[in-house]
gemmi code that builds the backbone of each chain (N, CA, C; Angstrom):
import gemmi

chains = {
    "A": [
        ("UNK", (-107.508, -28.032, 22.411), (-106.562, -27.366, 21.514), (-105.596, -26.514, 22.338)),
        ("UNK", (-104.277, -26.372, 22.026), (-103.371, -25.750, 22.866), (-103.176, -24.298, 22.416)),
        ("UNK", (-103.704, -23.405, 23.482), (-102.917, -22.546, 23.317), (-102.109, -21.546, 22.603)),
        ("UNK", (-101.793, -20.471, 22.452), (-100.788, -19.571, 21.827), (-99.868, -19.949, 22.527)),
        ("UNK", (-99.987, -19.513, 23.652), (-98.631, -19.750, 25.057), (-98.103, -20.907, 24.994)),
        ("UNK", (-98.730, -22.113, 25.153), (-98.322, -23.245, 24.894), (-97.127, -23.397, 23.923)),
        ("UNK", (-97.120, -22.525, 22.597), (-95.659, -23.000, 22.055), (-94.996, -22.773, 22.609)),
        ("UNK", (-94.883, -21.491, 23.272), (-93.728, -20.905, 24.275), (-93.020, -21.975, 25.410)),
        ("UNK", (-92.061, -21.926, 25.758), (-91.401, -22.723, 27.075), (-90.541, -21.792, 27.580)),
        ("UNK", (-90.812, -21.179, 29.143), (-90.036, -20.537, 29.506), (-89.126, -20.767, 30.958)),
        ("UNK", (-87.811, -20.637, 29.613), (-86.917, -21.752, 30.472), (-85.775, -20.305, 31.063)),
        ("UNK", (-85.747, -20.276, 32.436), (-84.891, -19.442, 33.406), (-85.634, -18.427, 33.797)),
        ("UNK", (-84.679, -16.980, 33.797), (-85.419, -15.921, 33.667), (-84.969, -15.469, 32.828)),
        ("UNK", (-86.775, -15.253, 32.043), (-86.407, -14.580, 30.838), (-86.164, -15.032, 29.607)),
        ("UNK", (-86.011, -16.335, 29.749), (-85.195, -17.194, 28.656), (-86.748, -17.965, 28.101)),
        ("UNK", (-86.652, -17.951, 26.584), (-87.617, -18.231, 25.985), (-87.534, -19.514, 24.917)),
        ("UNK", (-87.972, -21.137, 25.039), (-87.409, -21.779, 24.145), (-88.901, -22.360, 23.567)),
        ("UNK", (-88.583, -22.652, 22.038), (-89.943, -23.329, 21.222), (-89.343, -24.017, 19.647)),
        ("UNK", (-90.299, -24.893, 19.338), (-89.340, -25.572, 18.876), (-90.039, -25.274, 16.857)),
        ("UNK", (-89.241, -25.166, 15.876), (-89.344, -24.983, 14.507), (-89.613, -25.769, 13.849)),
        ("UNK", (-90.765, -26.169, 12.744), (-90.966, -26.979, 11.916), (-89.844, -26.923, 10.587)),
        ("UNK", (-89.211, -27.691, 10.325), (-88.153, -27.324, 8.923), (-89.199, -27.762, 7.772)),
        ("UNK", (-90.265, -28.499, 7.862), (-91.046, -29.120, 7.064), (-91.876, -27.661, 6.604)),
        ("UNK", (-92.437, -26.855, 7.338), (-93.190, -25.389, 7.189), (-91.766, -24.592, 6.743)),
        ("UNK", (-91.271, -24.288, 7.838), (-90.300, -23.334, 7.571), (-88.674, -24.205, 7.210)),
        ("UNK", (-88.443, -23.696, 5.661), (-87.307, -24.776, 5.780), (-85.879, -23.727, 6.138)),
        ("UNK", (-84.797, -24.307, 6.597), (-83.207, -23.694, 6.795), (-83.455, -22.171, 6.678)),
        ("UNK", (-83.342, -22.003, 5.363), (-83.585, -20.886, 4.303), (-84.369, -19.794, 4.703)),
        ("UNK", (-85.388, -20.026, 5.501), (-86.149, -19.348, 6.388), (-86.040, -18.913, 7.439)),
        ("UNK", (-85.290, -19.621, 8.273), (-85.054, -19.624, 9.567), (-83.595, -18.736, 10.242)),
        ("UNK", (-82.851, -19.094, 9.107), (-81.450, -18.094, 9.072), (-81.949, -16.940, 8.702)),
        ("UNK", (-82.804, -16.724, 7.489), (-83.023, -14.940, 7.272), (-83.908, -14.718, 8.419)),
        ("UNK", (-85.097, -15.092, 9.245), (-85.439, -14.518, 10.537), (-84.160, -14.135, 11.068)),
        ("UNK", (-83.215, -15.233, 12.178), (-82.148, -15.184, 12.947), (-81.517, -14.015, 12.234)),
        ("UNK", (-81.141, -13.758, 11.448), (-79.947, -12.571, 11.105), (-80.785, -11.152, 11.567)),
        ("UNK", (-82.281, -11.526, 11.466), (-82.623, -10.014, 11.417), (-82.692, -10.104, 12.841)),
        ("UNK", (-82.971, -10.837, 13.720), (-82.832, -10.379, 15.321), (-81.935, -10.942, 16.465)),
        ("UNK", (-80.798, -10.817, 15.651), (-79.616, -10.906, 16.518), (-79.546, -9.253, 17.174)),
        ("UNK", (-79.791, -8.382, 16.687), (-79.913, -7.313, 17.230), (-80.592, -7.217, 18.571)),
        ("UNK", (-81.467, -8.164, 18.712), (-82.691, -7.578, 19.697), (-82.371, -8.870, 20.820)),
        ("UNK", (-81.875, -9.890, 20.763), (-81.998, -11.083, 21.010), (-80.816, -12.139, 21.045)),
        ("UNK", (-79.973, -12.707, 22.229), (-79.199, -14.339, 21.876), (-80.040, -15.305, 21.618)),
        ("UNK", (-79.263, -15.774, 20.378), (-80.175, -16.815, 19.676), (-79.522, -18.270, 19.974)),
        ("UNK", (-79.943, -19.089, 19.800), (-79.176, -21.077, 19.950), (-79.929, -21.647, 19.625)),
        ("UNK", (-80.007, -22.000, 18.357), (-80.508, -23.505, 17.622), (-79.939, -24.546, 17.673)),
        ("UNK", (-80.858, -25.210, 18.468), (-80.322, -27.003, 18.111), (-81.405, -27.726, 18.033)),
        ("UNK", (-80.646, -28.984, 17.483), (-81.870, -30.063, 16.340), (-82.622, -30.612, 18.016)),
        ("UNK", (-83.864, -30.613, 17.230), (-84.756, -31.450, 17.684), (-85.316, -33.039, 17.525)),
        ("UNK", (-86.299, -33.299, 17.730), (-86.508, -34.750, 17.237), (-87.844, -34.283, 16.071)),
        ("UNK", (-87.035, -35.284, 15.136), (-87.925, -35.382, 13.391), (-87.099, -34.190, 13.144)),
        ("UNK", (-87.601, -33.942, 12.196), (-87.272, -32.685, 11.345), (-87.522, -31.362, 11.999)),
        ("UNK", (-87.038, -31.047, 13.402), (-87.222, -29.659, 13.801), (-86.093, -29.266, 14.472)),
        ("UNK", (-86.048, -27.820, 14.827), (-85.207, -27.351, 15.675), (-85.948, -26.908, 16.913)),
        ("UNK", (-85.132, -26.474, 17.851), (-84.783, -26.089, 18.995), (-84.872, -24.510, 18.998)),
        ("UNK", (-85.108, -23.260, 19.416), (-84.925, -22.216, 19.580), (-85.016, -21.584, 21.083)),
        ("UNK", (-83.598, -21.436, 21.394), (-83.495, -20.877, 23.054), (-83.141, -19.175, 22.571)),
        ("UNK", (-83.917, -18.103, 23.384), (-83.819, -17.125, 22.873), (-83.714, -16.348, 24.225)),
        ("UNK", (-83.155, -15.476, 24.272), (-83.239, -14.459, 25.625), (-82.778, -12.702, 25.093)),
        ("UNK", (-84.171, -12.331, 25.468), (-83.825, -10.800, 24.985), (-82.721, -10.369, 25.598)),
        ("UNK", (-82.170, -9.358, 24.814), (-80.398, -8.486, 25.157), (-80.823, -7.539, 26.208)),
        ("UNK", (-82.030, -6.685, 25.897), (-82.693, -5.747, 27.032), (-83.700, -6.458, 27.925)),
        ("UNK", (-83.037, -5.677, 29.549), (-84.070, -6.590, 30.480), (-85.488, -6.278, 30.535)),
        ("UNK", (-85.332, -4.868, 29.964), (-86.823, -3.842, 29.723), (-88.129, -4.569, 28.685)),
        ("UNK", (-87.350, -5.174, 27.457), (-88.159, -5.915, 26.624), (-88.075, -7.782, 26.852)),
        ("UNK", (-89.373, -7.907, 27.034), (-89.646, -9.425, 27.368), (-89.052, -9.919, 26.071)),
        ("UNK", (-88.917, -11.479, 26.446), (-88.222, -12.056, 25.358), (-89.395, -12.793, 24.720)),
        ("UNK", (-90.225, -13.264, 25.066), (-92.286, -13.585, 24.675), (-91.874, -12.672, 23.901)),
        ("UNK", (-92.332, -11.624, 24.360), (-92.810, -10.671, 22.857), (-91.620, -10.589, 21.654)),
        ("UNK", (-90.422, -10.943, 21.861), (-89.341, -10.994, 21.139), (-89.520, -12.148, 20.264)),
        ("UNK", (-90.004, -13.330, 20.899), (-90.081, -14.410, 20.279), (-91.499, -14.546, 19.115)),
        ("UNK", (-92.575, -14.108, 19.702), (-93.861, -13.788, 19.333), (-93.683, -12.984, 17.814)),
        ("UNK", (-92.420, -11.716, 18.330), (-92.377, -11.278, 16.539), (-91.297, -12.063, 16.098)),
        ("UNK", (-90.178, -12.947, 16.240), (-89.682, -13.900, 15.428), (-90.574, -14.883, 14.747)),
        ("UNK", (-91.262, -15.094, 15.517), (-92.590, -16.216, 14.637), (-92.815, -15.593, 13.517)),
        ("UNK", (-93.375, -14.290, 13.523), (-94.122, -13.478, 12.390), (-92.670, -13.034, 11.466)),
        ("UNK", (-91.971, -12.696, 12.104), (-90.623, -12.629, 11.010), (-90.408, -14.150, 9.722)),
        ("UNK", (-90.865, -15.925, 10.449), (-90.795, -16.673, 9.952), (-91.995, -16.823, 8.720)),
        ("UNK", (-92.194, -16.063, 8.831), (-94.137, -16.578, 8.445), (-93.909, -14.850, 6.427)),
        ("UNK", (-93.063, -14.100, 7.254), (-92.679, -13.369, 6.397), (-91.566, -13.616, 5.201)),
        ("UNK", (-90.632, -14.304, 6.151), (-89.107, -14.601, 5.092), (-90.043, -15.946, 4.202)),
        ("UNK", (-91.010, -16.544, 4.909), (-91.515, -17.804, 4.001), (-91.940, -17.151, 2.875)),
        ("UNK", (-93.258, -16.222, 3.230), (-93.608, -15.489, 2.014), (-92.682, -15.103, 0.602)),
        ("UNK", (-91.813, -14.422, 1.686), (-90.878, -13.677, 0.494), (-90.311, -14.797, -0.768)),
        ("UNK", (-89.994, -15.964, 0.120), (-89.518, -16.858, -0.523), (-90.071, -17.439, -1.602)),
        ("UNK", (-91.195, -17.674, -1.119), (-92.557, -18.157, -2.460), (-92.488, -16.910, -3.541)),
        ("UNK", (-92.631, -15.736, -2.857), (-92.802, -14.499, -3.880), (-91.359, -14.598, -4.774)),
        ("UNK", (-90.236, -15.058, -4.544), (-89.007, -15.258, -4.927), (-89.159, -16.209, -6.288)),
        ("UNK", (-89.475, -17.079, -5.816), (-90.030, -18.308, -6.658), (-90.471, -18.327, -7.599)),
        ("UNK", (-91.821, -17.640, -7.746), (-92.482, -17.057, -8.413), (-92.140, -16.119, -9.508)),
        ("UNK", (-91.476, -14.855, -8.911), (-91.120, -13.436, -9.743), (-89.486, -12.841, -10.024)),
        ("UNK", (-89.166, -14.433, -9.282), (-87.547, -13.890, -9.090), (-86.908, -13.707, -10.450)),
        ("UNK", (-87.337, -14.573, -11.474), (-86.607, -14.661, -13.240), (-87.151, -12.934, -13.686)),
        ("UNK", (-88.755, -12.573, -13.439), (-88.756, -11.387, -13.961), (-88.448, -10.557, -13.540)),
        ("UNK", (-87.983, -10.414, -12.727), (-87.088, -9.536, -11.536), (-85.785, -8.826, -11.776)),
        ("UNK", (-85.080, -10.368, -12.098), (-83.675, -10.374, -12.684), (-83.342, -9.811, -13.994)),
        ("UNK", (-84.659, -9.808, -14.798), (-84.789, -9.718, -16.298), (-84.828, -8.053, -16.265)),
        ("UNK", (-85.802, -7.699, -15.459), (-86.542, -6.203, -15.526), (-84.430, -5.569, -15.224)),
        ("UNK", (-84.263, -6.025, -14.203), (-83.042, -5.168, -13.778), (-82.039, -5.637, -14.528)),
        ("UNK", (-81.648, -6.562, -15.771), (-80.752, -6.780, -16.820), (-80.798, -5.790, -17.807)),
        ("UNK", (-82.425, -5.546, -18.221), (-82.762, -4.800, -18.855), (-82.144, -3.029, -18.883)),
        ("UNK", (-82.554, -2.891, -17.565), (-82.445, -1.543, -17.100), (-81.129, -1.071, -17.359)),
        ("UNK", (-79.938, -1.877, -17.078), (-78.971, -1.905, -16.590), (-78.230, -2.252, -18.213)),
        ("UNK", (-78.665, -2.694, -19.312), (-78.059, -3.063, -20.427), (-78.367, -2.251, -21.267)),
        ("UNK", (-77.162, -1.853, -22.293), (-77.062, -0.832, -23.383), (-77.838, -1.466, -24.699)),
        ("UNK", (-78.683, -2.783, -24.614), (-79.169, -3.887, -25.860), (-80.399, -3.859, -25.359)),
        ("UNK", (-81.239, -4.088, -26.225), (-82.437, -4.000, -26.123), (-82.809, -6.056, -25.873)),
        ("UNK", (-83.142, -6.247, -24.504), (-83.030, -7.816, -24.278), (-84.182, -8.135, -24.309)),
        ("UNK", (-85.393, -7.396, -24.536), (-86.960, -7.902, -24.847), (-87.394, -7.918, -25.916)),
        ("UNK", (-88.491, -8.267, -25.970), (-89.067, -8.402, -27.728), (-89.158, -7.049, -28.276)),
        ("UNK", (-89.107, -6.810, -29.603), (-89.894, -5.589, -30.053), (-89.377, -4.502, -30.434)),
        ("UNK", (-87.450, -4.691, -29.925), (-86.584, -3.261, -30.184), (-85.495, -3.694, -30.875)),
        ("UNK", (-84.543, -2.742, -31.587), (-83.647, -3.098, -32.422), (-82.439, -3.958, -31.196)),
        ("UNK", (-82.162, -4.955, -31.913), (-80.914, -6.129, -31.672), (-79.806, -5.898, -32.607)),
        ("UNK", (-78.801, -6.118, -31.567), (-77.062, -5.659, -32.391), (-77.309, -7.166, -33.204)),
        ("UNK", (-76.190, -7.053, -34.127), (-76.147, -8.159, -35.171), (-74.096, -8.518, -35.020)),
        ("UNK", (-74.163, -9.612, -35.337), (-72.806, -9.763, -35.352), (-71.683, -8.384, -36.307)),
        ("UNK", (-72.631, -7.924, -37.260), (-71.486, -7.320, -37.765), (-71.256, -5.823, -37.110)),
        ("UNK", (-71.748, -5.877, -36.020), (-71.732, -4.343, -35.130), (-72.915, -3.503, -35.396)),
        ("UNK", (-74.200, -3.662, -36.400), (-75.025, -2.821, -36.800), (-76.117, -3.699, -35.820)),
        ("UNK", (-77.396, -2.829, -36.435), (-78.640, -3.196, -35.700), (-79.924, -3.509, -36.393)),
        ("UNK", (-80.577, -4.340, -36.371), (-81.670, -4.738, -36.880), (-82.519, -3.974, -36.972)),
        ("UNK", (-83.292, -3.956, -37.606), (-84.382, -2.566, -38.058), (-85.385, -2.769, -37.253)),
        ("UNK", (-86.069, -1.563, -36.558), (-86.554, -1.379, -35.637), (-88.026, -1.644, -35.614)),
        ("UNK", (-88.625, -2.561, -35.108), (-90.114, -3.109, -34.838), (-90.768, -2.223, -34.333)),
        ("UNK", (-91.957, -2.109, -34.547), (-93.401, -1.215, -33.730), (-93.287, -1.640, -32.250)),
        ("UNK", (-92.988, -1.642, -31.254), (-93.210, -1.761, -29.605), (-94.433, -2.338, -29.569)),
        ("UNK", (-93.986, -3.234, -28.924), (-95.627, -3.961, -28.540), (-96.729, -3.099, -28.176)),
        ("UNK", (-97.872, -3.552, -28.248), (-98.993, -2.772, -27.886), (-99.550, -3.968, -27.061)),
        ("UNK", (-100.634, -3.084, -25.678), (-101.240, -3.832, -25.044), (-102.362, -4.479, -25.949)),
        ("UNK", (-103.184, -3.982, -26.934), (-103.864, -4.418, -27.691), (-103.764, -5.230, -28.383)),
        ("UNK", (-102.300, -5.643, -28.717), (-102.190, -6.713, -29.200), (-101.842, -7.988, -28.706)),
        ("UNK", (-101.665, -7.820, -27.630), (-101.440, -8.630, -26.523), (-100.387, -9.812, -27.083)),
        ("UNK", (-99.018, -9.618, -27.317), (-98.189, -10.303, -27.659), (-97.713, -11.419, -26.577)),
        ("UNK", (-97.591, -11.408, -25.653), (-97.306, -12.554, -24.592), (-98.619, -13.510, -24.705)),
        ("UNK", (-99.770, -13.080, -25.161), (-100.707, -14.138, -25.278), (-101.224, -13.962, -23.401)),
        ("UNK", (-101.344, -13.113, -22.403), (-101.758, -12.825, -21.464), (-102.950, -13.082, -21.213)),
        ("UNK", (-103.956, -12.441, -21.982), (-105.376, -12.609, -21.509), (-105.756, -13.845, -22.183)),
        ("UNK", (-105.375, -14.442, -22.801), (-106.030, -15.726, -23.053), (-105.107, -16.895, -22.011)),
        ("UNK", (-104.012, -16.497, -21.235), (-103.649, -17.153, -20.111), (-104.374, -17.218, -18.727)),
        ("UNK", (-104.964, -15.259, -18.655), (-105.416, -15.425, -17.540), (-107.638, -15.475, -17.417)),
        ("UNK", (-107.203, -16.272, -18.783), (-108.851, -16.545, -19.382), (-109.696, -15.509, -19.745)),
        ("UNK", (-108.972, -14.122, -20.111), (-109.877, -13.318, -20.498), (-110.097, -12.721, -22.569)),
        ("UNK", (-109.726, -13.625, -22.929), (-110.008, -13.834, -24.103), (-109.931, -15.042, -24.922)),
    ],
    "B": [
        ("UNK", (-82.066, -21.349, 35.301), (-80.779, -21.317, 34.581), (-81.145, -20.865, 33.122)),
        ("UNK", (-80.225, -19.943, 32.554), (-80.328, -19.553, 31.120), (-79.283, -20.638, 30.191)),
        ("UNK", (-79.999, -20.604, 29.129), (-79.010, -21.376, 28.388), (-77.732, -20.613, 28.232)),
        ("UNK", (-77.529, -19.646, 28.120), (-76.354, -18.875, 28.333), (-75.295, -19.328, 29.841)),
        ("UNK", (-75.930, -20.130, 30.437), (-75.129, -20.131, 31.743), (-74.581, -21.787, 31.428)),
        ("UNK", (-74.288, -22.333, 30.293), (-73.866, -23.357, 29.728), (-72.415, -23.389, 29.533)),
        ("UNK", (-71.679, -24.302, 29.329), (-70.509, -24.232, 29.119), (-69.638, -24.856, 27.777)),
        ("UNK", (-70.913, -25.391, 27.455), (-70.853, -25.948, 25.761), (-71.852, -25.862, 25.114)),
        ("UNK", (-71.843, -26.011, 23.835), (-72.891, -25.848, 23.117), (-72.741, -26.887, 22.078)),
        ("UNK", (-73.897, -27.155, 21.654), (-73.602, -28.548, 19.967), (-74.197, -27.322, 18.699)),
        ("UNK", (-73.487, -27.250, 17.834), (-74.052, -26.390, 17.013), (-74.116, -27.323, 15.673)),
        ("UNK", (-75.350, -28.031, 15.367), (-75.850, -28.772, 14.148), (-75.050, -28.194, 12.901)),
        ("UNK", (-74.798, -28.650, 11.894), (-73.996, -28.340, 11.192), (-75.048, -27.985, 9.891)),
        ("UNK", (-76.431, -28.264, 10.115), (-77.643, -27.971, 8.658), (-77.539, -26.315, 9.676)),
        ("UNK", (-77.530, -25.540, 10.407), (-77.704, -24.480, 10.697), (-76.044, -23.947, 10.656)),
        ("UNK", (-75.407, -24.050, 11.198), (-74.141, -23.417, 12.165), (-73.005, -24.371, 11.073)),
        ("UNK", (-72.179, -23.217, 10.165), (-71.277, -23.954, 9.081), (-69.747, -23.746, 9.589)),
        ("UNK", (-69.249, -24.950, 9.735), (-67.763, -25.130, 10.289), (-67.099, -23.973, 9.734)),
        ("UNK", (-66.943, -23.539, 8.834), (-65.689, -22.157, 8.415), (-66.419, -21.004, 9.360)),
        ("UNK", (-67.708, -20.612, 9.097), (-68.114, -19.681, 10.245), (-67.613, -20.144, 11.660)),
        ("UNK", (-67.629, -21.156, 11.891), (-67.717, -21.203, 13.461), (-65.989, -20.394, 14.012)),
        ("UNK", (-65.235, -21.257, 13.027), (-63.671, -21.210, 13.178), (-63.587, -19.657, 12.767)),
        ("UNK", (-64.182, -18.666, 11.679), (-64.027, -17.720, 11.408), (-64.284, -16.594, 12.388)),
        ("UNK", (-65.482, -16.999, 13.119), (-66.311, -16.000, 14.229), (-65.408, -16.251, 15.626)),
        ("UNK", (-64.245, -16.849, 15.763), (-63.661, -16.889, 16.836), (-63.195, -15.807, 17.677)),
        ("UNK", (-62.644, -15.300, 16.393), (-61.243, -14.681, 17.046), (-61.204, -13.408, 17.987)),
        ("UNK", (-62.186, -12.568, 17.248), (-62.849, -11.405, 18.458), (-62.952, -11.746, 20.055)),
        ("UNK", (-63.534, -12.963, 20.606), (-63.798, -13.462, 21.560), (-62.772, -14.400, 22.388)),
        ("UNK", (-61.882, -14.437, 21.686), (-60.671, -15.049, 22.316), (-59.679, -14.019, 23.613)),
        ("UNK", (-59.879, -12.908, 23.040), (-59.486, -11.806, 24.440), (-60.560, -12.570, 25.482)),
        ("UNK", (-61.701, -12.916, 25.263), (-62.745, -12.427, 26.598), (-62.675, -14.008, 27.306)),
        ("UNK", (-62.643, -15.187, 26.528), (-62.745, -16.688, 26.825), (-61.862, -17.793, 25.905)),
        ("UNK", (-62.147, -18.369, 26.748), (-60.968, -19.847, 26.141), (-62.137, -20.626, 25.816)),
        ("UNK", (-61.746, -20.971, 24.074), (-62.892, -21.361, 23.814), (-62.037, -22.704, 22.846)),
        ("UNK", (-62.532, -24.108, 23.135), (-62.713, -25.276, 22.426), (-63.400, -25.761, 21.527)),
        ("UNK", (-63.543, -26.084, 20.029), (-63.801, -26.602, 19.433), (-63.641, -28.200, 18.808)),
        ("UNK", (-64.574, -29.043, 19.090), (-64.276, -30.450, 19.067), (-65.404, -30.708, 17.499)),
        ("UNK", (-65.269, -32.024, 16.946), (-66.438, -32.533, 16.187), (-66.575, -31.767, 14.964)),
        ("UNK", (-65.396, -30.658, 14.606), (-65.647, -29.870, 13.594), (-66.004, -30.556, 11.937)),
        ("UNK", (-65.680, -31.485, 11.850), (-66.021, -32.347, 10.796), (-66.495, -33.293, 10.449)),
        ("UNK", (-67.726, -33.919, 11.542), (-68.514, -35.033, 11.379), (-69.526, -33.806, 11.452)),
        ("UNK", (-70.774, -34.375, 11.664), (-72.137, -34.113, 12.148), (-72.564, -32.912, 12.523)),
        ("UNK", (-71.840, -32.406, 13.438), (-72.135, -31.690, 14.411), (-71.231, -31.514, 15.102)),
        ("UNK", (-70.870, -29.837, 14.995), (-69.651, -29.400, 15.908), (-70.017, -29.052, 17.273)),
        ("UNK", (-69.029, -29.567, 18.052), (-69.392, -28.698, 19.989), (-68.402, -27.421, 20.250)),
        ("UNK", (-68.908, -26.793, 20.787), (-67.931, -25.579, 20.881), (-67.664, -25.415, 22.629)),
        ("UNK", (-66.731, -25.499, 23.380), (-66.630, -25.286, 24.402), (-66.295, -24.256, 24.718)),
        ("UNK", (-66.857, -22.858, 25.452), (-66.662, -21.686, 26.055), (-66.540, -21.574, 27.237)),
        ("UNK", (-65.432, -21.319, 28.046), (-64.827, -20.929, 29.405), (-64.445, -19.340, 29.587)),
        ("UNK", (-65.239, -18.762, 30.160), (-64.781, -16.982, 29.795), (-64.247, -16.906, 31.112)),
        ("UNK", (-63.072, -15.814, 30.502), (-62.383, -15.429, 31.471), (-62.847, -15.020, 33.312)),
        ("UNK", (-62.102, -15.210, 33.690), (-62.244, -15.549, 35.318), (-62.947, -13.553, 35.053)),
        ("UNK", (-61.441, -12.217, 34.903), (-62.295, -10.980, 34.824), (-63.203, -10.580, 34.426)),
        ("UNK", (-63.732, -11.032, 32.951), (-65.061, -10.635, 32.467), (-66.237, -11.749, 33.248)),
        ("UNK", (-65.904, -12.521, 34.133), (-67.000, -13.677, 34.579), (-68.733, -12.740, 34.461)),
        ("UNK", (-68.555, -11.433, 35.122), (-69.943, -10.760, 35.437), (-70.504, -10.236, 34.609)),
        ("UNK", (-69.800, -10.765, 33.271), (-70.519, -10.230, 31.583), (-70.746, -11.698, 30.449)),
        ("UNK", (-70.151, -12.555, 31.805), (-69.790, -13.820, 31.034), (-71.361, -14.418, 30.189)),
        ("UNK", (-72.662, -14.044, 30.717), (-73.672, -14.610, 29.892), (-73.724, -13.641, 28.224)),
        ("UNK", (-73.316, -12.224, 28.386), (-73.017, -10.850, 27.262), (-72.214, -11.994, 26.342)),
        ("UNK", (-70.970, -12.471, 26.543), (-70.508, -12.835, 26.057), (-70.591, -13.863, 25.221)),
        ("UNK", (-70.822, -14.783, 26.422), (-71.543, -16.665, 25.388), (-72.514, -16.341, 23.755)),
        ("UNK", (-73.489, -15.445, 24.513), (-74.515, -14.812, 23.618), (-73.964, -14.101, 22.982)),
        ("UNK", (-73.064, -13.122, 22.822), (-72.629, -12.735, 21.597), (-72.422, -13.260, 20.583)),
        ("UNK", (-71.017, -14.301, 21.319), (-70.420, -15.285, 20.632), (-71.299, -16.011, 19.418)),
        ("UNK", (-72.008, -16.539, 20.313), (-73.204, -17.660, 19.664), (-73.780, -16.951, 18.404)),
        ("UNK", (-74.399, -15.185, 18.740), (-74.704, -14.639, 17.691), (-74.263, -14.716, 16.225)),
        ("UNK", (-73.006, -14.209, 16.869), (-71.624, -14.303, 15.516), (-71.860, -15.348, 15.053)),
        ("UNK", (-71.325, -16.288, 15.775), (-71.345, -17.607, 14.489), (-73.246, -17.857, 14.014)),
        ("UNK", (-73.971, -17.882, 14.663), (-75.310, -17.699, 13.768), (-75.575, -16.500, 12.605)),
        ("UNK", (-75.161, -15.742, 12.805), (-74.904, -14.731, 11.782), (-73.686, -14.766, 10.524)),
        ("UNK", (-73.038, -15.349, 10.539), (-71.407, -15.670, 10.070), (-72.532, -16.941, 9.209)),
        ("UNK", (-72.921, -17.970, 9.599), (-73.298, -18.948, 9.362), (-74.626, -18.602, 8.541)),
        ("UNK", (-75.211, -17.794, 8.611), (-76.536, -17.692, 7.868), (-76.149, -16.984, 6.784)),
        ("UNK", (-75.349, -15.872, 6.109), (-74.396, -15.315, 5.338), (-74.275, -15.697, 4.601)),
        ("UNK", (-73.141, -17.110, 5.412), (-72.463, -17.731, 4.042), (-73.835, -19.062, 4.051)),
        ("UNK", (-74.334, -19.635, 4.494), (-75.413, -20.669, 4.122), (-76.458, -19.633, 3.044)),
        ("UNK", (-76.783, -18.827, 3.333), (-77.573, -18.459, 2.408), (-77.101, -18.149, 0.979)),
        ("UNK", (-75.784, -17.175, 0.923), (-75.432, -17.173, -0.243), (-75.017, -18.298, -0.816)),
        ("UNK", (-74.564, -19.510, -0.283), (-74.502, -20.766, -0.933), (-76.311, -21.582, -1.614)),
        ("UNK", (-76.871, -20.924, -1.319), (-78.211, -21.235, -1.586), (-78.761, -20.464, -2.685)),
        ("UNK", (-78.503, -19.808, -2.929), (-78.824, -18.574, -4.089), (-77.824, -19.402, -5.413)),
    ],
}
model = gemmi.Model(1)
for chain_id, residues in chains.items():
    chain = gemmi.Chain(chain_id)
    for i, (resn, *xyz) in enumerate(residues, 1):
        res = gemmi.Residue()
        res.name, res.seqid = resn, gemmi.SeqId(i, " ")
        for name, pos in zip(("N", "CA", "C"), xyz):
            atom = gemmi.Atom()
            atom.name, atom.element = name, gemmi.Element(name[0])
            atom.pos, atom.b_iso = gemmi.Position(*pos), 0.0
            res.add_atom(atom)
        chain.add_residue(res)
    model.add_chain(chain)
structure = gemmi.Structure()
structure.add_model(model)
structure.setup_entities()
């Protein structure tokens, strides 16, 4: 079995190249790493063979190795993936919570709604957790 | 040799987006004479020749450069993705 080091290839001095799965990490991933460590780091992607890239990297400071530069770009990839799934996932209630916040109308169940003629619908009891109106615990099998 | 000590580069066009590349120029045109070929098939090449005076910053530079348009390029690729 190869190695940690083994992904690494260290090409000059200093100069650090290894190559990206787009199949694990797709585009989308790989640009939000790169943006966050252009600060620390020259970056150069180019395609590889199959579906990967290329990453030649050389830290900006001679003080900080570019290994360890590269070592936390990995973990930067492994993070923007996360986020992405978490995106996926929570991004609609996300958008909703901050429509909400941000709107003078009541856009969830349970509160008075404007009506075309400028007035407002008469005002419902607020959900209760007890009553469990989303139907929740019998989603997440607890009733 | 660093990849920085190159004198062209191929910048894939699924990473590195032609309006960035042409957009991220212009700053760097004081420091190098820089060529762009292939801008609209596949894959653009960018040719960088830095100036003869800045030569002893000339790797600062390539790498900047390169930054920019990876940064310029991830920007607008991402917000086209959203």
């Amino acid at each position: 079995m190869p190695s940690f080091e083994d992904v690494f290839q260290e090409v000059g001095d200093n100069d650090v190249s290894f190559e990206i799965n787009t199949e694990v990490y797709p585009v989308r991933v790989i640009l939000g790493a790169c943006y966050i460590f252009i600060d620390k780091a020259y970056i150069y992607l180019d395609e590889a063979a199959g579906s990967r890239f290329r990453v030649f990297m050389r830290s900006k400071h001679d003080k900080v190795s570019t290994k360890q530069i590269a070592g936390e770009f990995l973990n930067e990839l492994l993070n923007q993936r996360l986020q992405q799934e978490i995106d996926r996932e929570t991004g609609r209630i996300r958008e909703l919570l901050v429509a909400q916040a941000f709107s003078d109308f009541q856009l969830l169940q349970g509160e008075a709604h404007p009506t075309e003629g400028g007035g407002t619908t008469e005002r419902t009891k607020p959900p209760s957790y007890k009553d469990d109106p989303y139907d929740i615990g019998r989603l997440q099998g607890l009733g | 040799m660093s990849f920085l000590d190159a004198t062209s580069y191929r910048l894939p066009n699924s990473i590195y987006r032609s309006e960035a590349i042409l957009a991220s120029l212009k700053p760097y045109l004081q420091y190098a004479r820089v060529r762009v070929t292939d801008i609209t098939n596949d894959s653009s090449k960018i040719e960088v020749e830095v100036e003869q005076r800045f030569e002893s910053r000339s790797r600062e530079i390539k790498g900047e450069l390169l930054n920019y348009i990876l940064a310029s390029s991830a920007v607008r690729g991402l917000k086209a993705m959203d």
